[in-house]
C-alpha positions, 0 to 999 in steps of 0.5 A: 573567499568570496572577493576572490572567486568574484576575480577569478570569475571576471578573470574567466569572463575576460578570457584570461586564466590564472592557473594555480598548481596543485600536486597531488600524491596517492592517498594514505596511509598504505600499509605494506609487508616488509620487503614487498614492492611498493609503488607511490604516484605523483601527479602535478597540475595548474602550472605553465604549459610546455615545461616538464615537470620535476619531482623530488622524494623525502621522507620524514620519520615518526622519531622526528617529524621535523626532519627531512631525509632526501631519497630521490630527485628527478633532476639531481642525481646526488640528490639522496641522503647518504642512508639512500644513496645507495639503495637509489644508486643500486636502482632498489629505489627509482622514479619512473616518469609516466609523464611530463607531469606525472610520476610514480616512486618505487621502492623494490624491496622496502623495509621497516626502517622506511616507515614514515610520511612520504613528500613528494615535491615539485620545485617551481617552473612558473615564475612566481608561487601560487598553490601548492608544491608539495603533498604527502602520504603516511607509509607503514611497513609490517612484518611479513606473516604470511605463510604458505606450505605444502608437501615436495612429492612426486605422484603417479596417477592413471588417466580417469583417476582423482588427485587431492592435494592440500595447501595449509596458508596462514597469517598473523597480520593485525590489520585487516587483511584479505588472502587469496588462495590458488592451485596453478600448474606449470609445465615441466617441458617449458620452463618458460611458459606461465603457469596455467591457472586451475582453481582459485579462491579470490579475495572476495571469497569468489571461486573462478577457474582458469579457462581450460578448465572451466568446462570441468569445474562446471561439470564437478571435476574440479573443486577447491575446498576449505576444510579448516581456518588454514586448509585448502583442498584441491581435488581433480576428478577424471585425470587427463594427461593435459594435467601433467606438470608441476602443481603448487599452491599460490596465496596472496595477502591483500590490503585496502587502501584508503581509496577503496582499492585493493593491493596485494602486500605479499605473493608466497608459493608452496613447494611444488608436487610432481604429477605423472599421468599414464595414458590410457589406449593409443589405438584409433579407427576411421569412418568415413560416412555421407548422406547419400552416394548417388548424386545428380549433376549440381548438387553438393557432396558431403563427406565426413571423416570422424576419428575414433579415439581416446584423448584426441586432443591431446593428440596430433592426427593429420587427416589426407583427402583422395579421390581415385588414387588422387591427393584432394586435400591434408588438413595436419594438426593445425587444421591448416588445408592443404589442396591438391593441385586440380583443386585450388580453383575449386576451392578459389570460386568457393566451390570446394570446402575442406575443414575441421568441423570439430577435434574428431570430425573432419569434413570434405564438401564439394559443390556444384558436382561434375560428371567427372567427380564420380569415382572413390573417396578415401580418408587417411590418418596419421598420428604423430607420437612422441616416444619416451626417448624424444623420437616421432613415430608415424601411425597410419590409417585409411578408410574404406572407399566411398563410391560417388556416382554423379548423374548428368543434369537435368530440370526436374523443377516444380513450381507453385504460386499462393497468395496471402488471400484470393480476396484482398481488401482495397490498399492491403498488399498483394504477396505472392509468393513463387516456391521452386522444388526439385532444383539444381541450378541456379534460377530466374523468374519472371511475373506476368498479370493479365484481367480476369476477362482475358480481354487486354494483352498479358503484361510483363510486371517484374523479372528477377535474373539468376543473379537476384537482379529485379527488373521493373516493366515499363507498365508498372515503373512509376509504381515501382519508383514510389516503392509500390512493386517489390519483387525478391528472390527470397531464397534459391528457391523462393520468389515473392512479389508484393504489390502495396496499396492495392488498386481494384485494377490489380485484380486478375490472374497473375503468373509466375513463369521459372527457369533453370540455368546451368553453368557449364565449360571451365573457367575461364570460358564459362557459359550459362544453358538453360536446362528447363521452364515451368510456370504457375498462376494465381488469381487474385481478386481486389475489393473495394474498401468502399463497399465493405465500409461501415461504421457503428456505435455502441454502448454497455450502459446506456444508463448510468449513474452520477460518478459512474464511468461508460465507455462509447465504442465506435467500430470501423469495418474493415481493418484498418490498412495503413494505405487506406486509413480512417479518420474518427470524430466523436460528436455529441450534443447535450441532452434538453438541446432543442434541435429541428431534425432528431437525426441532424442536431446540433452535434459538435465535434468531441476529439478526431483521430486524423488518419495520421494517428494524431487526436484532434480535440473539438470545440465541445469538452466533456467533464472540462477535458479532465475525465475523457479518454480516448483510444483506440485498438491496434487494428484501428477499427475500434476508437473507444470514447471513456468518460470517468464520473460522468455528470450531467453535462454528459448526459445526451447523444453520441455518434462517431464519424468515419471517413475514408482516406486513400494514399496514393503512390505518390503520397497524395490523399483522396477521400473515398468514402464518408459513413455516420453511426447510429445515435447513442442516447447516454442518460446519467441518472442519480445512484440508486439510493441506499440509504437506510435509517434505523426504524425501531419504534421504542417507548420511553418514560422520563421524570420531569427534569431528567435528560432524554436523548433519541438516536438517530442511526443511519445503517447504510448509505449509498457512497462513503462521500455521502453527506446527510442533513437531519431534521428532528420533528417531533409529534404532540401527544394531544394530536396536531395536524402536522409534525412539528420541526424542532431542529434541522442540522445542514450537510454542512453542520450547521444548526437552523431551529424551528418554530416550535422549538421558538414557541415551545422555548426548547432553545436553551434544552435542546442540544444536537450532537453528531456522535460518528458519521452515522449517529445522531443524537437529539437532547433534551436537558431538564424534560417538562411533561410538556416533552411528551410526544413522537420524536422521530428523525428525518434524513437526507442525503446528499452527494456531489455530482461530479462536477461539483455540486451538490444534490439530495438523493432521497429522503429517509425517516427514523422509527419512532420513540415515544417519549412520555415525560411524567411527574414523579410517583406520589409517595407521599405518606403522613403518619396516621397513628391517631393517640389521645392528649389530655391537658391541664388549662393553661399548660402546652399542647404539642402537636407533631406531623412526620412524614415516613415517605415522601416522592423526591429528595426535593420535595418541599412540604405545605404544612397546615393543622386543622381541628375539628371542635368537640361542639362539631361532635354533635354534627357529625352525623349530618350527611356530608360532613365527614369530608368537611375539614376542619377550623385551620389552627395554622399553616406554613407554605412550602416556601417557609413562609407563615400563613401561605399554606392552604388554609387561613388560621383563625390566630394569626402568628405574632409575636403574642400568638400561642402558637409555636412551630418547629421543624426538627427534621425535613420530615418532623415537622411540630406545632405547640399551643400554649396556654392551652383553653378548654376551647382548644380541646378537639380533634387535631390532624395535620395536612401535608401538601409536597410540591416540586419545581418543574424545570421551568423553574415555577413549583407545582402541587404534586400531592396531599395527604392527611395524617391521624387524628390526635384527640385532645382534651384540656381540663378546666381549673374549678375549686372542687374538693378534690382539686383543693385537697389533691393541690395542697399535701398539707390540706391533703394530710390534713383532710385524708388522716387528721380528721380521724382522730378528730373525729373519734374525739368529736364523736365521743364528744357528741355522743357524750352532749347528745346523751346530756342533752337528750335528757335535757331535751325532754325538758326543752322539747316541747319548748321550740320543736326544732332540733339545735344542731344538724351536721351535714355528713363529711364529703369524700372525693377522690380524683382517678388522676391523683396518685396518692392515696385519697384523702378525705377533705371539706370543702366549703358549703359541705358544713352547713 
């Protein structure tokens, strides 16, 4: 594809064509109604000029699509096949040849058998074959269904009466289909006239009438209804006898062909209704009426002859003009006039008017009155009717005569002249204008002007002749030539002259002198008389426009902020006038220029409105040329100078230039006059700041190691493109002498700490954060109590000056928080219950220490015991010894680490130490001696330190508390009686129940040897002196802490 339309291009590029034939055929698939007329074109293009094309018909049909059926050829003539020789033959089917190359078949009554794909081809005329010869279009033939009835009758109406008539129209076609509907009414005189349209209802649902009868649907006599899916109404209010005739209902089924175009499948009428209307009155009258009957000389006659009647026309009337028994004119029905012999001339010079102004109104006008046109008018009128048996019958009617006097002629005429001012500017134009009353004739003028002082001869400036020719005068013909000096004959009555670009020497008095003419004697000798002159005068002055020329500037905002707009308006007086123009230059020298004279600076040109009206941009540009316009009024007296978002290159002195400029008539220029306005100071400020900081001073409290955050929210700002920059500072509680900057955060977003956050180490804590355009937030993770302080913000703002850089409008500071960073609450509290422990020597003393309550889950504790020696007791009331603590037993540092509490033990853990520590819980602590001593016996307490890791990590001491006392004593081990008996239950048996059998043996015994022996001791008595046997008395103990029953027991030494 691509290799041959590269050839054809080069083929084109040489100048030789190749041309291809192309046939093309109208556009499938067509559907049409059995036994309709159907139309299929062919066109043929590409083939060899100057040879006639020949085109042949086929068929194929959907039963066999392979099969040719020849239908019609337009180069052989027995060239169909036999099933349409002979509708071809009998010219149902033919070839109309539109053109050489172009062809439509019909089918004239088509039916159903013809249904199938349609060929048309075009046998070859160039020599050789390139593109195609052939082209086809599908055909479908459906039945007919549309259907379309109305009742045949015959109906008598009286004109003014209504008429309805209904139209039932139906289809069962299946394709989509669209019907038009319509009333049509033929007359039953000429059966060969078309039928007049009434009403019809399109295709596309539109409602249109006929076009006499548009007027009557417009006014609501005329409607067309569908009352139902099938019904149509017509109804005719107001009959006239025009709608007498043969009324009948037309509908149309229509179609869409593939190429968008519409056609009617099939056309049905319905029976036809004869309609009879009887007219109502036939009678009719004159009246002949004018204006006036007393006429002068010259002026025009108007008469009109109006026909009262009903129905007039639908009727014939001929109307006959006479005057004193004399025909003047007849106007019959065609409303053709016919003049009378003496007034074809009249009528020939347009002198003489006879017409038909309207169906009833007849008009007969003469201008240019005679005396001899004086004398009686009359209107006769015939109407020619037509009786039931086919004959004319003539009505006549004449009017009542009309008197027509005609006075001689003579000049009655008035004149006046006024100008467009007394006063006219420099280059305005003089217009004067020359109004004539009381005319007849035709007129002539003639302008004069002379000077105010009278001191030069009156001259001639233009005359206009009765016929409208201008004339100029010598004095004034080069003005004239350049158009300068226009005189016109506005009317028959009205002159005017118009003196452009006026000079101070057109000042003076200016006349405008009329004459009255009359044409008298008869053609061909016709001659012009005067019949009268009147004059009139005017003076005019003329004021330089030197005098009056002034220029001045102005300014509503002398002041204005960055981005704000100030217009600078220059006013030029006078008006403008095209013929004396101005040209305006707008200067200005920028604010801080060093200039020698304040009132000639150094001012450079800005734009220039030449006189021409084209700008001129200077050397100088304010805002780079983008944000300057200029314009100016209409009038060309106000040239305006707009900045938008000006900046400070705007800033300085402005003032306009004027120069005045005269056209000459011979489109020359000549400068006249050159004015320079007042200076105009423009100050561009910074905007007024509205920028405004949240200033609510609130205190906060925060544990050591808890996150504190400080808003910082701005409430206004003075533009939505405002950007801030914030820096946070922060005051110490001890007092310093400057606030210290911890962060600054750029416009820009970026971060700049400051050195108290490098001193403080707040580097790693403090963290920024801009929630929202307007909030700022400063974090300060894992607080120390050295945070403590004023923390407040400090904003600026900033804006973009319209020319792009950035500027800090104003500063503005925050409330303050105070922050007061503490340790935690001390909650720290030891069990204080004091209780009494007594111990065996040798056995365990266990110590416990609980702490219910304690400041933070992270506390860590410092356990440590001390005990106070019962040898100490006896110092106790020594002064200044009940705070002494006392002997430290043991201590564990809150790092778990023995011996590095707060105290240093006597015993140092070991291996072989007696001291046992526990720790059941974080806040049970315990301490066991073991192999208790009678030294260990004293008053025991713990002493609790809890500490906290600050956020720096380095643990501090928060709190110390003391628990109760725990009285201990430990029982030594000696062999008393007590201690021997209650150790051992036999001994204990054996002292406490054996001996008192014993005993009573014992006794009875010694009672027996001491009654034995007392009798022998008389004899023995004197003999030594001493007594033989002493027994000590048995030693009883009982121990309060033995819980069985005493027991009686010997110990040694207690039996001497």
């Amino acid at each position: 594809m691509a290799t041959g339309a590269l050839l054809l291009a080069c083929a084109l590029l040489a100048g030789a064509a190749v041309a291809q034939r192309v046939v093309t055929v109208q556009s499938g698939p067509l559907t049409r109604t059995e036994g309709s007329h159907v139309t299929i074109w062919c066109n043929v293009t590409g083939y060899k000029e100057g040879l006639e094309q020949d085109f042949e018909w086929s068929m194929y049909l959907p039963s066999v699509p392979d099969r040719e059926i020849r239908i019609v050829s337009t180069a052989q003539s027995n060239y169909a096949y036999a099933v349409y020789a002979q509708r071809v033959n009998s010219k149902e089917i033919f070839v109309e040849r539109l053109s050489r190359d172009s062809a439509v078949l019909h089918i004239t009554k088509v039916q159903a058998r013809d249904q199938g794909l349609f060929e048309c081809y075009t046998p070859n005329t160039d020599g050789r074959y390139l593109g195609s010869y052939s082209a086809r279009t599908n055909l479908t033939v459906i039945a007919d269904s549309l259907t379309v009835t109305a009742p045949a009758q015959t109906l008598s109406k009286v004109e003014g009466d209504t008429l309805q008539l209904t139209c039932e129209v139906s289809r069962t076609t299946m394709q989509h289909t669209h019907l038009s509907v319509g009333w049509y009414l033929r007359s039953p005189e000429d059966a060969t006239a078309p039928p007049q349209e009434l009403v019809t209802l399109s295709r596309d649902f539109v409602l249109r009438s006929g076009g006499p009868y548009r007027q009557r649907m417009a006014a609501g006599d005329l409607r067309l209804d569908k009352t139902s899916a099938t019904a149509y109404r017509l109804t005719i209010h107001k009959l006239q006898p025009v709608d007498q005739g043969l009324l009948y209902c037309q509908a149309a089924e229509w179609i869409q062909d593939s190429d968008g175009s519409w056609f009617a499948m099939t056309r049905k009428q319905s029976d036809k209704t004869q309609l009879r209307i009887q007219p109502t009155d036939r009678d009719f009258s004159i009246q002949v009426s004018t204006e006036r009957r007393s006429f002068t000389a010259g002026e025009p006659l108007e008469l009109r002859c109006t026909i009262e009647a009903q129905n007039v026309p639908e009727r014939f009337f001929s109307v006959s003009w006479v005057f004193s028994s004399s025909p003047v004119a007849v106007v019959g029905p065609s409303a053709v006039p016919v003049l009378g012999p003496e007034y074809v001339a009249r009528e020939a010079a347009g002198h003489m008017t006879v017409r038909k102004e309207s169906t009833n109104v007849h008009l007969l006008k003469l201008q240019h009155l005679r005396p001899e046109d004086a004398g009686k008018y009359i209107c006769r009128v015939t109407e020619r009717e037509k009786t039931p048996t086919g004959d004319f019958i003539d009505r006549s009617k004449r009017s009542r005569n009309v008197q027509i006097t005609v006075q001689p002629l003579k000049s009655n005429i008035t004149v006046s002249l006024s100008s467009n001012s007394s006063e006219v500017l420099e280059g305005d134009v003089i217009q004067l204008s020359c109004s004539v009353q009381s005319t007849t004739g035709p007129l002539s003028v003639v302008w004069q002007w002379t000077d105010k002082q009278k001191s030069e001869p009156t001259q001639d400036v233009v005359s206009v002749d009765r016929d409208g020719t201008v004339w100029h005068r010598p004095a004034y013909g080069e003005r004239s030539t350049y158009g300068e000096i226009r005189a016109e004959k506005v009317q028959g009555d009205a002159f005017s002259l118009s003196l452009y670009n006026a000079l101070p020497g057109d000042e003076g008095e200016y006349r405008c002198i009329v004459t009255e003419w009359i044409q008298t004697g008869t053609e061909p000798e016709l001659t012009w008389e005067e019949i009268g002159e009147k004059s009139a005068t005017k003076t005019v002055s003329v004021k330089t426009v030197e005098s009056s020329f002034m220029v001045s500037a102005s300014s509503r905002t002398p002041s204005i902020s960055f981005g704000d707009s100030f217009d600078l308006l220059c006013l030029v007086k006078p008006r403008h006038n095209p013929r004396v123009p101005t040209s305006v230059t707008w200067r200005f020298m920028p604010a801080g220029a060093e200039v020698d004279d304040e009132d000639q600076g150094e001012f450079k040109d800005l734009v220039t409105f030449t006189r021409e009206g084209t700008l001129q941009w200077g050397e100088q540009l304010l805002g780079l040329g983008t944000r300057t316009t200029v314009d100016r009024s209409h009038s060309n007296t106000n040239f305006r100078l707009s900045v938008t978002r000006a900046g400070r290159r705007e800033a300085g002195k402005y003032q306009c230039t004027a120069v005045l400029w005269r056209k000459n008539y011979d489109n020359s220029w000549s400068r006249v006059a050159n004015r320079t306005s007042n200076l105009l100071g423009i100050s561009v400020l910074q905007p007024e700041s509205k920028l405004k900081v949240q200033k609510n001073n609130q205190s906060r409290v925060y544990l050591e190691d808890s996150r504190v955050r400080i808003n910082c929210s701005i409430t206004s700002q003075t533009s939505p493109d405002s950007q801030h920059a914030v820096l946070w500072y922060v005051r110490r509680a001890t007092g310093s002498e400057a606030d210290e900057l911890l962060l600054r955060i750029e416009r820009s977003g970026a971060f700049e700490y400051g050195a108290y956050a490098d001193e403080e180490r707040l580097r790693r804590r403090v963290q920024a954060e801009r929630l929202s355009p307007r909030l700022y937030v400063l974090t300060l993770n894992r607080a120390e109590s050295s945070d403590s302080g004023t923390y407040y913000c400090l904003v600026e703002e900033w804006l973009s000056d319209p020319d792009g850089a950035w500027y800090r409008l104003s500063r503005e500071s925050s409330g303050f928080t105070q922050v007061l960073v503490k340790q935690p609450e001390v909650r720290l509290q030891v069990e204080e219950v004091e209780s009494n422990v007594t111990v065996e020597e040798s056995s365990s003393i266990r110590l416990g220490c609980s702490i219910p309550s304690q400041s933070s889950r992270d506390s860590r504790f410092s356990v440590s015991w001390y005990v106070k020696r019962s040898e100490d007791e006896d110092n106790d009331d020594q002064p200044g010894d009940e705070d002494k603590e006392g002997e430290c037993v043991f201590t564990i540092g809150h790092d778990a680490v023995f011996g590095n509490g707060n105290c240093i033990p006597r015993e140092e853990a070991g291996p072989n130490s007696r001291l046992q520590f526990e720790r059941m819980a974080s806040d049970q602590y315990s301490l066991t001696i073991q192999g208790a001593r009678p030294t260990d016996a004293g008053r025991y307490y713990c002493q609790v330190e809890e500490w906290l890791l600050n956020p720096r990590n380095a643990w501090y001491h928060l709190a110390t508390n003391n628990s109760g006392f725990i009285f201990v004593s430990v029982l030594q081990q000696v062999s008393t009686l007590q201690s021997v008996v209650c150790s051992n239950d036999s001994l204990f048996y054996f002292v406490f129940f054996y001996p008192f059998p014993i005993f009573g043996i014992l006794l009875i015994a010694v009672l027996l040897v001491r009654y034995k022996s007392r009798n022998n001791s008389k004899s023995q008595e004197g003999k030594n002196g001493a007594p033989l046997l002493w027994i000590k008395e048995p030693h009883l103990s009982y121990s309060p802490t033995c819980l069985d029953p005493p027991a009686l027991s010997l110990h040694p030494g207690s039996v001497d």
